[in-house]
N, C-alpha and C positions, 0 to 999 in steps of 0.2 A: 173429293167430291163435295164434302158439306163447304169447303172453303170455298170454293165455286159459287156456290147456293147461294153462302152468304155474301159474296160480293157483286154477285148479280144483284142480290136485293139490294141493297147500300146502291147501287147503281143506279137503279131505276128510282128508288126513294130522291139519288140529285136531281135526276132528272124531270122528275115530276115536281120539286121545288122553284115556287118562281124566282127570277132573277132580277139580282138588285139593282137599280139605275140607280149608280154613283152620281154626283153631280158637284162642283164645286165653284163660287162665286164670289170675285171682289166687287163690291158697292159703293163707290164715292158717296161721301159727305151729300147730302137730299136728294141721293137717286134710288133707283129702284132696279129689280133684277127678277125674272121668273124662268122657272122650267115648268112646260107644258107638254102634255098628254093626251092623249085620246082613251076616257075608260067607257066600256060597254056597261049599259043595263045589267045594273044585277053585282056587274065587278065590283070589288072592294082593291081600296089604296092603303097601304100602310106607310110612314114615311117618317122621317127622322131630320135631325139637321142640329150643328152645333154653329154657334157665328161669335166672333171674337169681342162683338159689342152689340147691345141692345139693338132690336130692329121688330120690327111690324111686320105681321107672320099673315097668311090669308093663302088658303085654296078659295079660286073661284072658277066660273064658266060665267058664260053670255049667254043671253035670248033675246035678240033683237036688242034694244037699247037698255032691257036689265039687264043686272048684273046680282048674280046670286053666290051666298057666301057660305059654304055648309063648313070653314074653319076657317077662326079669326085668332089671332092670340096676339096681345099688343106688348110690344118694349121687351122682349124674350132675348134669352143668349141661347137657348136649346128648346127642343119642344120636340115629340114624337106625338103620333098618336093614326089613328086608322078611321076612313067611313066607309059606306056601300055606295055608288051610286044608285040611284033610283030611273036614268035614262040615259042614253048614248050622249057623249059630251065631250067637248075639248076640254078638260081642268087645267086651270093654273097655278101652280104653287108660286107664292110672290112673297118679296120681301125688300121693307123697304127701309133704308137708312135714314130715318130725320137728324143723326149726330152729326158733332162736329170731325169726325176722321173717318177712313175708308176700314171698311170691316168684312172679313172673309166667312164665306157660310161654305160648309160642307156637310152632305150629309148623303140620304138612299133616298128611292123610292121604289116601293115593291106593289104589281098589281096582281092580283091572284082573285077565283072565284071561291 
């Protein structure tokens, strides 16, 4: 019986874990490459990524013709880090090659409140 108990718990603990959007990207030489989202008010992103040569890092969304940027990290091979949203938004996670070779990013994205 307690082995029961405790694999129900364990159970329900995965399942109440949010789940990770793997994603992974090759970038030619001065272009760019995004995975986008939709996070709600209030939600938080947590998110990671490893890329095999420097690159221009930026979560954004849009409003009308601005464009707002609550994470920038510039000329990075790795970066993780988490925000809240503060409104319903399409985010975009971007990344962009100004090098001279093609460079692969892999990494997660996890939305949880």
């Amino acid at each position: 019986m307690r082995r029961s108990l405790v694999a129900a718990a364990l159970l329900a603990v995965h399942a109440a874990s949010p789940a990770a959007e793997d994603f992974a990207r090759e970038i030619a030489p001065g272009q760019f490459d995004e995975h986008c989202l939709k996070i709600d008010s209030g939600e938080a992103l947590r998110w990671r990524f490893d890329s095999s040569g420097k690159v221009d890092f930026n979560i954004h969304h849009h409003r009308g013709s601005e464009v707002f940027y609550p994470v920038r990290r510039d000329r990075v091979r790795r970066a993780s880090g988490s925000f809240r949203s503060r409104s319903s938004e399409d985010y975009c996670l971007m990344w962009t090659n100004s090098g001279a070779e093609a460079v692969s990013v892999r990494g997660s994205v996890v939305r949880y409140r």
